[in-house]
C-alpha positions in Angstrom: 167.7 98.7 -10.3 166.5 101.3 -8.7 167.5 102.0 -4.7 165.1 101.5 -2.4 163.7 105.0 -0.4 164.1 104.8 3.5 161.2 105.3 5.1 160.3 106.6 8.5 157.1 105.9 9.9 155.7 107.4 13.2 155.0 105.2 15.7 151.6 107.3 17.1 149.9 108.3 14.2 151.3 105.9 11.7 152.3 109.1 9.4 155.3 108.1 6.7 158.6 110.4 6.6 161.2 109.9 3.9 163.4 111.4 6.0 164.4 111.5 9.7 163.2 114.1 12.1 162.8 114.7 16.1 159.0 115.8 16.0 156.3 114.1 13.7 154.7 116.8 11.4 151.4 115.5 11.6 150.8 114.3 15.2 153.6 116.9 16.9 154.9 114.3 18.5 158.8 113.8 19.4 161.4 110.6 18.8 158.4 109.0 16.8 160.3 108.6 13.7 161.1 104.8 13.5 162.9 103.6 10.6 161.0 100.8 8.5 162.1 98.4 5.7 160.9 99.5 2.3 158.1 97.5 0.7 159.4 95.2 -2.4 158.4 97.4 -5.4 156.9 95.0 -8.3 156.0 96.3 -11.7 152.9 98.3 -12.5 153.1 96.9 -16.1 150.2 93.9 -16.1 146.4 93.8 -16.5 144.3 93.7 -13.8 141.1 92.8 -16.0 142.4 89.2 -16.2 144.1 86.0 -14.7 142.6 86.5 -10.9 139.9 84.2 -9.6 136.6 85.2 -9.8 134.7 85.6 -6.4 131.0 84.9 -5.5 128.7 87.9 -5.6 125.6 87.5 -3.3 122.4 89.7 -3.0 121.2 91.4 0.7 118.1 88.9 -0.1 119.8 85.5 -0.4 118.7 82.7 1.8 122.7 82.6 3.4 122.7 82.6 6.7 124.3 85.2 9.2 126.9 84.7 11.2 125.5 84.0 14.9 125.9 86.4 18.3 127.4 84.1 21.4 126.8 86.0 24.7 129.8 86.1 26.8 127.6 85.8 29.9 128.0 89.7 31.5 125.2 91.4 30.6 127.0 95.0 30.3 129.5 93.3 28.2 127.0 92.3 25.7 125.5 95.5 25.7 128.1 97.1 25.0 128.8 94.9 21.9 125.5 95.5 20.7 124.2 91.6 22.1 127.0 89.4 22.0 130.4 88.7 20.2 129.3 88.1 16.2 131.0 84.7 14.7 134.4 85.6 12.4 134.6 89.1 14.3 137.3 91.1 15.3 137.0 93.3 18.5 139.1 95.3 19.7 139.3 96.8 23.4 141.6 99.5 24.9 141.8 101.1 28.4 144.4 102.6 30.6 147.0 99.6 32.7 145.3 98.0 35.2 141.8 99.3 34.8 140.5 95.6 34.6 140.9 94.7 30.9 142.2 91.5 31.4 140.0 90.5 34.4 136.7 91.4 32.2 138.0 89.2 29.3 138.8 87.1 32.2 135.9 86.6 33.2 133.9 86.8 30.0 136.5 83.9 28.6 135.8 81.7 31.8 131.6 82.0 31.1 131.5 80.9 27.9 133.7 78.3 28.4 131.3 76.5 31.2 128.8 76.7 28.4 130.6 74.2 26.6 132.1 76.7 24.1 135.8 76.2 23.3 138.0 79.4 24.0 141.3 80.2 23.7 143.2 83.1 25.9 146.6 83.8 24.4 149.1 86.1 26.7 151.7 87.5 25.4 152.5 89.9 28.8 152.2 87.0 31.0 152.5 83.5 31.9 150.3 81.0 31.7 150.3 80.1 35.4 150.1 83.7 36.1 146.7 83.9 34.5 145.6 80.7 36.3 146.5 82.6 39.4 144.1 85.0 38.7 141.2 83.2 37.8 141.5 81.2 40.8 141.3 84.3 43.0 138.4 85.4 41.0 137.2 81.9 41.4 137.4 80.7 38.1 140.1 78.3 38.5 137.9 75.5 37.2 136.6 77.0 33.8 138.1 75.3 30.8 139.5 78.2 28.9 142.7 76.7 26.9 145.6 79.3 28.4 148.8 79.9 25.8 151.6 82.7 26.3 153.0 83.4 23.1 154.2 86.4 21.1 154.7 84.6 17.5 151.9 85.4 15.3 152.5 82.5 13.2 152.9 80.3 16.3 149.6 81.1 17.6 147.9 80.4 14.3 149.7 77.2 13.1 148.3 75.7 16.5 144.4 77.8 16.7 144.4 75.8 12.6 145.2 72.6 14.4 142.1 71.7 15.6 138.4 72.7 15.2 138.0 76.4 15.5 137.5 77.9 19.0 134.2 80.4 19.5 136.5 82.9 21.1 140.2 83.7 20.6 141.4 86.5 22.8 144.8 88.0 22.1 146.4 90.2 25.4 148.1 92.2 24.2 148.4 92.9 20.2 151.3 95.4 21.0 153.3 92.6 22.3 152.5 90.2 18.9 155.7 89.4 16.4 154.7 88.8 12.9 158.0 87.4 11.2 156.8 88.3 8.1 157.6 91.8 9.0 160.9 92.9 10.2 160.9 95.1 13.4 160.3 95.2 17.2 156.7 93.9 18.4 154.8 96.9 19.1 156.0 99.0 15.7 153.3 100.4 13.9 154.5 98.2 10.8 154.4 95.0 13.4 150.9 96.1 14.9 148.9 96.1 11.3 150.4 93.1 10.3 149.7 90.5 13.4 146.3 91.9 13.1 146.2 91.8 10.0 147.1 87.6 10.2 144.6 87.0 13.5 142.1 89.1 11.5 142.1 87.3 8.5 142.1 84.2 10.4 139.2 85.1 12.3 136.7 85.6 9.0 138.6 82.5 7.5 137.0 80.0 10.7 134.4 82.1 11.7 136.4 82.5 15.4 135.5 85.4 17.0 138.8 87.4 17.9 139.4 90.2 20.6 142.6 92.0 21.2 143.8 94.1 23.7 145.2 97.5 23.2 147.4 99.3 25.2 146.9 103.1 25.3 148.9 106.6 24.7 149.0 109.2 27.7 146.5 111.0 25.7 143.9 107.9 26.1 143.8 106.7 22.4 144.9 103.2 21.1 148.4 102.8 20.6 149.9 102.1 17.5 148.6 103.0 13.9 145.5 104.6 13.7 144.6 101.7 10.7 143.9 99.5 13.6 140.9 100.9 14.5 139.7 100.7 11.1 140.6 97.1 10.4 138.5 95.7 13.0 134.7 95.7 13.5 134.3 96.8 17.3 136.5 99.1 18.7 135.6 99.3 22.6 137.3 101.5 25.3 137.2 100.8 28.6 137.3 103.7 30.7 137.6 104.7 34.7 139.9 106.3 37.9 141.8 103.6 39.7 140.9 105.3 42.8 137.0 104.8 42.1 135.6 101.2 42.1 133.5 101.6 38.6 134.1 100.9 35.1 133.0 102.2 32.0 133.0 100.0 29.1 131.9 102.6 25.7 131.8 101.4 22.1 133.6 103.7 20.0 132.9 101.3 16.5 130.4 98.9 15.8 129.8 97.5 12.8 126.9 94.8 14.5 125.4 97.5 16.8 125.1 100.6 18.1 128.2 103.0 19.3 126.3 104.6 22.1 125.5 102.0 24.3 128.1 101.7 27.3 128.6 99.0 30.1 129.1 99.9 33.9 131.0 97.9 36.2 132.1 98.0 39.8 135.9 96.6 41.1 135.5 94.3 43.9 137.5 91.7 45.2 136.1 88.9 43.2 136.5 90.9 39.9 134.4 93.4 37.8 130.6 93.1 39.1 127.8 94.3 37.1 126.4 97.9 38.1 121.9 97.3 37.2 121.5 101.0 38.4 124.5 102.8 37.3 123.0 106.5 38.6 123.1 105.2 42.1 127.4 105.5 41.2 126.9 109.2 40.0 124.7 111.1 42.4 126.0 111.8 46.0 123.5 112.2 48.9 120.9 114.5 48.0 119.5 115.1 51.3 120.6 118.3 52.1 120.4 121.5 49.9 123.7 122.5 48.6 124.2 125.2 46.4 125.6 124.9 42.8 124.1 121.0 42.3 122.0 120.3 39.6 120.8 116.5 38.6 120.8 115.8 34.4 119.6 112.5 33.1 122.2 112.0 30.8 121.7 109.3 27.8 123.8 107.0 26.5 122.6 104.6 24.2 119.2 103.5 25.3 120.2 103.9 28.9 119.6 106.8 30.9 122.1 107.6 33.6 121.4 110.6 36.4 124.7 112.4 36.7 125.1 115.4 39.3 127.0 118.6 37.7 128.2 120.3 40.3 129.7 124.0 40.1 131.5 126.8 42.2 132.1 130.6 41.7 134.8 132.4 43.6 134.8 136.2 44.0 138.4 137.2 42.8 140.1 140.8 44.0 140.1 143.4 41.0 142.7 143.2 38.5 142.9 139.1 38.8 142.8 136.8 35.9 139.7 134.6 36.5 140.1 130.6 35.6 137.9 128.5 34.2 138.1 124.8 35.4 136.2 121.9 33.5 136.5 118.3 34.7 133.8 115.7 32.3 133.0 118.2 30.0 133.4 120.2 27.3 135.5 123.5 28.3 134.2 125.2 25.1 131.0 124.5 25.8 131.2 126.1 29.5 132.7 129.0 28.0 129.7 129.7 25.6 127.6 128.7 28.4 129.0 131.8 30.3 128.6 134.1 27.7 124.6 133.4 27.0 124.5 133.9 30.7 125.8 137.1 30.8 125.0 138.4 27.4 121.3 137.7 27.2 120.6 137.0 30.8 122.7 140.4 32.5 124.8 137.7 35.0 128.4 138.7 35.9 131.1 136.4 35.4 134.3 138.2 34.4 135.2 138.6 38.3 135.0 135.2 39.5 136.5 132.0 38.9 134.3 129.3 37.9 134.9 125.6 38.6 132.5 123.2 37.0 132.8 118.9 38.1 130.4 116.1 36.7 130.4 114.0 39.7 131.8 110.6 39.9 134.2 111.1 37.1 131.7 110.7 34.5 131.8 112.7 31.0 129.4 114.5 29.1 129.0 115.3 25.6 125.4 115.7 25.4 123.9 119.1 24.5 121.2 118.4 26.6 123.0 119.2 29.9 123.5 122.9 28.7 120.8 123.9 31.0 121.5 121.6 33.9 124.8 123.3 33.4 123.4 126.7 34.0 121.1 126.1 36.6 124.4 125.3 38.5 126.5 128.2 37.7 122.8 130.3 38.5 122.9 128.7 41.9 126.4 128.8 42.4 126.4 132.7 42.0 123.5 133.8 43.3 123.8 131.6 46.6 120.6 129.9 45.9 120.3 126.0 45.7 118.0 124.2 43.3 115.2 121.9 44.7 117.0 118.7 45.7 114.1 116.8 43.9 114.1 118.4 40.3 115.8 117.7 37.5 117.1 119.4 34.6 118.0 119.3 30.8 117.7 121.0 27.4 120.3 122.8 25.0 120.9 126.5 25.5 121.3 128.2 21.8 123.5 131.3 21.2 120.5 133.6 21.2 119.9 132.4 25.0 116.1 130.3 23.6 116.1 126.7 25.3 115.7 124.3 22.4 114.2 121.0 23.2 115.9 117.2 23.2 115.5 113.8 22.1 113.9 111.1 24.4 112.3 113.8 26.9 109.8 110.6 28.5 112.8 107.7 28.2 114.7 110.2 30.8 111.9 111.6 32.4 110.7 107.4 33.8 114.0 107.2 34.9 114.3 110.2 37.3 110.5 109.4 38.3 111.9 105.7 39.2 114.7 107.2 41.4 112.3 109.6 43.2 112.4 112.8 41.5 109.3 115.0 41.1 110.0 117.6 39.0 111.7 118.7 36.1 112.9 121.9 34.2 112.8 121.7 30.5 112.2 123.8 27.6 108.7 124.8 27.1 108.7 123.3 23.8 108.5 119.8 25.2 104.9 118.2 25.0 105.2 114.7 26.4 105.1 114.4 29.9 105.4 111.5 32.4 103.2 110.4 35.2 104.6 111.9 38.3 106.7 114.0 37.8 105.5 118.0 37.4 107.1 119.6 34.8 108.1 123.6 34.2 109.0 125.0 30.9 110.7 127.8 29.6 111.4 128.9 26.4 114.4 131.4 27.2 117.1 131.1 29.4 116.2 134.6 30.6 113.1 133.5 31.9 114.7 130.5 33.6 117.2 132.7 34.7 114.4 134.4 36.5 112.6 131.3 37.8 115.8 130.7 39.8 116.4 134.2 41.1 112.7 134.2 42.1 111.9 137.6 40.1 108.5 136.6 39.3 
């Protein structure tokens, strides 16, 4: 019989060494290399084309009916999942410690179960009284959510199969699950896929709709394999500073919905509170001129959200290294920004250092705020703010032409609703909204102009 190969599997990435090493060759990472058991090898010698059981093929037309969306009760929770949690789903949300994942789940868990829905909240970081403490302060103490603290995969099954099958199953955390059909430490990437695996399996079995927590890597992705994603149908990240009192809940994957709809929450006493106007979080008081401001109406999903970039030049000595500093966007992006600006538009930035902040904490990977992005580095420069009631947005090509972008009038209503009167936009751009004047320009050149007042 043949001897068995050792196998080393990484424990960020999920790569497979046959030998040990200190740094993982795919993910560069160091001490990663765990030792696994090797998988039982079974002979390759039998036809597939016989002896398995034959499975029910059904056509997108049939009469069967789809599995039903339950609302958890928080509107920015359900639009972030695309309208609800879908029956025999698996979701699966991540976010830095202590952000508020377990108070949103919380909270969500509590709402559906004064609805009369049955829901089960499964800890395996905590005890159970330690989660009744915390629903009491956030004043839930009297919901019916069934509370469990358990790490044994099997466990938690053989008593969810028990009974009739709960709406909602919420497992905190999946890093801390022990599968004993796996041999290893909870939190291995070997011990990861397979509890999911089980609760997954489970949850299309009963049609219960499962989410897990995920714990997250200092880089900000979910720890463990990168399979998990992949296995389950919503993959939601839940993102924010500690030191500020919002919350941004994105969806990365999502099978049932979109993946660019987001939910905004607020940290207060009584738990995470639903933001209605989430650009009231992102712009600071406009009512004094400042230079190197700008306002873009950033998009996310169907939901526009005003966001102030905010930039600052310093004049450096002769000889000195100029930095470049991005916080909420991309620093690529700035740099190509710079060059159109001096390239096609005769600005001067190789003496000064350039600083650029999205305000709030919020990040940006919209094309759009290319000009919005300018017009602050302009004003930053040239000592010259832009119109505190004005705002701005289009992408900037190489060849320094303003190219227009999608939904102009979606973001347009929403800085007329907030009291804005004009906007700067690409002069390719026909629709217009009531109220708000709008200037185009088809080169950055000529908005480059525009802002210096050269005519």
């Amino acid at each position: 019989m043949a001897k068995a190969k050792r196998k080393f599997v990484c424990q960020q990435c999920g790569s497979i060494s046959f030998r040990w090493q200190g740094q993982c060759d795919d993910c560069g990472e160091w001490n990663s290399l765990v030792e696994e058991a090797a998988e039982t090898v079974f002979s390759a010698k039998h036809d597939l084309h016989g002896g398995g059981r034959a499975i029910s093929l059904i056509g997108l037309n049939s009469d069967v009916a789809l599995p039903p969306r339950e609302g958890t009760g928080i509107a920015e929770f359900d639009r972030a999942l695309g309208g609800g949690l879908v029956s025999g789903s698996a979701t699966l949300i991540g976010g830095d410690p202590g952000i508020g994942k377990s108070t949103l789940l919380l909270q969500a868990s509590a709402r559906m179960a004064m609805r009369g829905l049955s829901v089960a909240y499964i800890s395996g970081e905590e005890a159970a009284d330690q989660v009744r403490l915390r629903a009491r302060r956030l004043g839930l103490g009297n919901a019916p959510v069934q509370l469990a603290s358990a790490t044994s995969v099997r466990d938690i099954l053989t008593t969810l199969a028990s009974g009739p099958p709960p709406a909602l199953v919420v497992i905190d955390s999946i890093q801390t699950m022990h599968s004993d059909l796996i041999e290893g430490a909870p939190g291995t990437v070997s011990q990861v896929r397979a509890s999911a695996q089980e609760l997954i399996r489970f949850a299309k079995e009963r049609g219960t709709a499962v989410v897990l927590v995920g714990h997250v890597t200092k880089d900000g992705s979910i720890a463990g394999p990168r399979v998990l994603e992949h296995m389950v149908d919503t993959v939601l990240s839940f993102e924010g500073e500690r030191s500020h009192q919002y919350r941004i809940l994105r969806a990365i994957k999502n099978r049932f919905g979109g993946t660019d709809e987001i939910g905004v929450f607020s940290m207060a006493e009584e738990g995470l509170e639903e933001v209605a106007n989430p650009s009231a979080l992102f712009l600071t008081n406009r009512d004094e001129t400042v230079t190197g401001a700008t306002v873009f109406p950033a998009l996310e999903g169907t939901r526009p959200v005003l966001v102030e970039i905010q930039a600052l030049t310093v004049r450096l000595a002769s000889g000195a290294t100029p930095r470049r500093a991005v916080v909420g966007w991309d620093s690529g992006r700035l740099a190509m920004i710079l060059a159109v600006l001096e390239a096609r538009c005769g600005l001067s930035f190789s003496t000064c250092e350039v600083y650029l902040n999205i305000a709030g904490g919020y990040r940006i990977s919209d094309p759009a705020a290319d000009l919005a992005v300018a017009g602050a580095l302009i004003s930053a420069l040239a000592e010259r703010p832009v119109a505190t009631d004005a705002v701005l947005f289009g992408e900037v090509a190489l060849s320094g032409e303003i190219r227009p972008v999608s939904h102009t009038p979606l973001r347009l209503r929403e800085a007329a609703k907030l009291g804005f009167n004009r906007a700067l936009l690409p002069s390719a751009v026909a629709d217009g909204v009531k109220g708000i004047s709008v200037s185009g320009y088809r080169t950055l050149a000529q908005f480059v102009d525009h802002m210096l007042g050269r005519g």
